[in-house]
N, C-alpha and C positions, 0 to 999 in steps of 0.2 A: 047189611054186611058191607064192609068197606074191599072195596077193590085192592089186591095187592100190586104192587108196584112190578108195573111187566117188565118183560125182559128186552133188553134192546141191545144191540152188537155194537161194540167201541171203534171206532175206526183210527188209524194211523193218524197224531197227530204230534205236534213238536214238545207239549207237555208230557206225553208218552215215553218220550225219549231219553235216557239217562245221558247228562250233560257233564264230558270231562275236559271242558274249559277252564279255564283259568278264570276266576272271576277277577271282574275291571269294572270300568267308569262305564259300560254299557251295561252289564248287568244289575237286577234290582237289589235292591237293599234287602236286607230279611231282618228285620222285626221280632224280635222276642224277649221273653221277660226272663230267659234265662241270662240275659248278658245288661242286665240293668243294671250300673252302676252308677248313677245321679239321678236326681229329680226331672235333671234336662231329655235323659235320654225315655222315661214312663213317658214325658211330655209327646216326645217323637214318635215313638208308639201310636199313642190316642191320637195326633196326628194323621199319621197314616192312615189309620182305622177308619177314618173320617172321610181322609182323599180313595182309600180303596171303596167305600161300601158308599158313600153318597156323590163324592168325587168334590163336591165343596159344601161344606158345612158353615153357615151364618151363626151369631147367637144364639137364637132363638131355636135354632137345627142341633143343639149340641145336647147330649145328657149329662149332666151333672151328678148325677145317683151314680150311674154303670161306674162313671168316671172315678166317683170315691172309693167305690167300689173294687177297682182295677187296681187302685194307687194304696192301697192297705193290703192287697191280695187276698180281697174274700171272695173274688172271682179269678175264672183264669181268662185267656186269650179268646180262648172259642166263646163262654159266656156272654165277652164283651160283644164279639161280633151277632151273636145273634139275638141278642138285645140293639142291637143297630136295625139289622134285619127285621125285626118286632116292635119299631117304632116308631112312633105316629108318621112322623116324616116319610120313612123307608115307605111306610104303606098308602100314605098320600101323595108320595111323587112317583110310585113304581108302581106300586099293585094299584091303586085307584087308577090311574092313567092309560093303562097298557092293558092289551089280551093277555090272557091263562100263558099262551101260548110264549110270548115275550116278555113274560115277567118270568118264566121259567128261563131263560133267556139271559136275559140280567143277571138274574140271582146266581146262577150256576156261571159265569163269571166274576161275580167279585168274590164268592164264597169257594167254588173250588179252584178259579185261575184259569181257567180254560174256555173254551166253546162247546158249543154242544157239540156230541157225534153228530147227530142225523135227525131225523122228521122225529123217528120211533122215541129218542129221549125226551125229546120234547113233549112227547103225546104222554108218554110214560110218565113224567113228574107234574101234566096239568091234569091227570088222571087223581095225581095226590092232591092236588090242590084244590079240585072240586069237588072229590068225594070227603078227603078230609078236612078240610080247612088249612088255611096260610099258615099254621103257628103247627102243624104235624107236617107239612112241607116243608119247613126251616130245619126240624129237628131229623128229618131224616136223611136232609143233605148234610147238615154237621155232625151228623152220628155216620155216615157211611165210611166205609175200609177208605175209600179214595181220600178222604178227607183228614181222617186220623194217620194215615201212613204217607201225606206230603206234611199234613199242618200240626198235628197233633194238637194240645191243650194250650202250647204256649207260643207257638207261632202265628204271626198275621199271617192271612190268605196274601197273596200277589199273582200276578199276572206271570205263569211259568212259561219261561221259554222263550221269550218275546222276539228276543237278539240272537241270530246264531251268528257265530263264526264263518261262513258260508258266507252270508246273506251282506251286500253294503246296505239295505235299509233292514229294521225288523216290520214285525206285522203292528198293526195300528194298537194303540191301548182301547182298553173298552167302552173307556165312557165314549170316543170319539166313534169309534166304529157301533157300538150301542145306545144312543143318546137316551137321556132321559123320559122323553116324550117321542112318541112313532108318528107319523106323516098327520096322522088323522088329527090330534089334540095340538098340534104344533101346527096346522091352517087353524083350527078353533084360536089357540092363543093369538094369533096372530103376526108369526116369526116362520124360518128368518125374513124380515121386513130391509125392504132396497133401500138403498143409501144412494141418494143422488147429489153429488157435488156441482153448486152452481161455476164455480172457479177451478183450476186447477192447480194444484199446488207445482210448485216443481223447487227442487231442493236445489240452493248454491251454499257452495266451499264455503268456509269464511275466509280463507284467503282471497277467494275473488268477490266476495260483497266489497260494495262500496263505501269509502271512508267517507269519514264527516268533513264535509265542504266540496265533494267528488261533485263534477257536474255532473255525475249519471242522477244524482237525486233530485234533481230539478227536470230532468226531460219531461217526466208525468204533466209537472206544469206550463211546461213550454211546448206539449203537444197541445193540452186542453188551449191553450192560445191560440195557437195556429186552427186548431180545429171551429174555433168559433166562428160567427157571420156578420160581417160589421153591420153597424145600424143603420137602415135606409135614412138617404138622405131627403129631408122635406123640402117641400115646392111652395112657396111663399110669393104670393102675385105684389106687383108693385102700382097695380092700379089705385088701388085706395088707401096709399100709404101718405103721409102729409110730413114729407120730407123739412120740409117749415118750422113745424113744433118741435121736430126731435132733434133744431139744430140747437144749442143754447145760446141764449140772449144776456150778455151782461148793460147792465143800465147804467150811464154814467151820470152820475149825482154831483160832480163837482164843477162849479162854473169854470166857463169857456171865456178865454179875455179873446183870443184870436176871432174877428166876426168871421173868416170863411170859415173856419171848422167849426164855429157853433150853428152855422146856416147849414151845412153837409150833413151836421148831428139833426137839426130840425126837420132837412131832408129827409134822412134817412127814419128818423119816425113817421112820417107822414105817409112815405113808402109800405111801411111793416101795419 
């Protein structure tokens, strides 16, 4: 016999709150296939669907069925989302990854927009989840009064309440305050992983970079100059050097009429 879904008390929060704001550039967009009037806007739709329930969808992350599906209207809004919810992905980055506990967690923010109440919801909807399996957990958060009376059949889930009028920041969105992966499988993957810079960057104007022909674009090479070490100088002895040979000798081959300077030429051969 399958456990019913206990009861647990909702506490005061900003979704709770009926909001008579002005909507603006801070509030979210709302989603529905009541106000489809192009191709472009289904597209933004399935868009969204995508950034709400997986926060980023790849190729290979994308359904193409649901999607046909969506775009002919032989399903409605809620359909689409819980076919999201129910698919390989959903169950391989969310439910595979996470405790009962924190995929209850997740789910009951992108599906109904909110946070949990308290410990008790939590305990209450992984009660469904293990007694009855993931696919009657999906169906009973999209079948609940809270669900059909913010989202009904043709509205995307969003994140309510985010931004108050009050507040100069709102509260954090989910993927960011719920990551995909909890402390334990994100040391397994091995993130977030340190970044160490060997250099420092540091940002100039382009008014003050320097032109082309600026001496400032030579200094790198006129320190490397300076910084160098001249080459020691070598010590070369003179002892057995034969200062003699390495004078050069030209020979004079043309006769001499003059007899002293051909006797001073005979000399000086005799000499050498």
């Amino acid at each position: 016999m399958a456990i019913p879904l206990l009861n647990y008390s909702p506490v005061t929060q900003n979704s709770r709150v009926q909001g008579y704001e002005i909507p603006g550039d801070d509030q979210p967009k709302i989603y529905s296939t009541q106000n489809i009037l192009s191709s472009t806007d289904i597209d933004d739709l399935i868009g969204a669907a995508y950034r709400q329930i997986f926060f980023h969808a790849f190729k290979s992350d994308r359904e193409p069925f649901l999607e046909s599906q969506l775009r002919s209207n032989q399903i409605t809004v809620r359909d689409f989302v819980r076919g999201l919810l129910l698919s390989d992905t959903y169950n391989r980055a969310f439910y595979g990854m996470n405790s009962n506990y924190r995929y209850v967690e997740q789910t009951v923010q992108r599906a109904l927009g909110r946070d949990v109440f308290n410990k008790q919801e939590t305990l209450a909807w992984s009660i469904i989840v293990a007694s009855k399996g993931n696919a009657s957990f999906i169906d009973a958060v999209l079948s609940s009064e809270e669900y059909l009376d913010n989202f009904g059949d043709d509205i995307l889930p969003y994140q309510r309440r985010r931004v108050l009028p009050t507040r100069s920041a709102g509260e954090l969105p989910f993927n960011i305050k719920s990551p995909r992966y909890d402390e334990y499988y994100r040391s397994i993957l091995g993130f977030p992983r340190p970044v160490f810079q060997s250099s420092i960057r540091r940002f100039i104007p382009q008014e003050q970079q320097p032109k082309p022909g600026s001496p400032a674009l030579f200094m790198d090479m006129v320190r490397g100059m300076s910084n160098s070490q001249p080459l020691p100088s070598q010590r070369v002895s003179a002892v057995g050097v034969n200062f003699r040979s390495g004078v050069p000798y030209r020979k004079v081959d043309f006769p001499i009429n003059d007899p002293v300077a051909a006797a001073a030429v005979e000399k000086a051969k005799q000499g050498a």
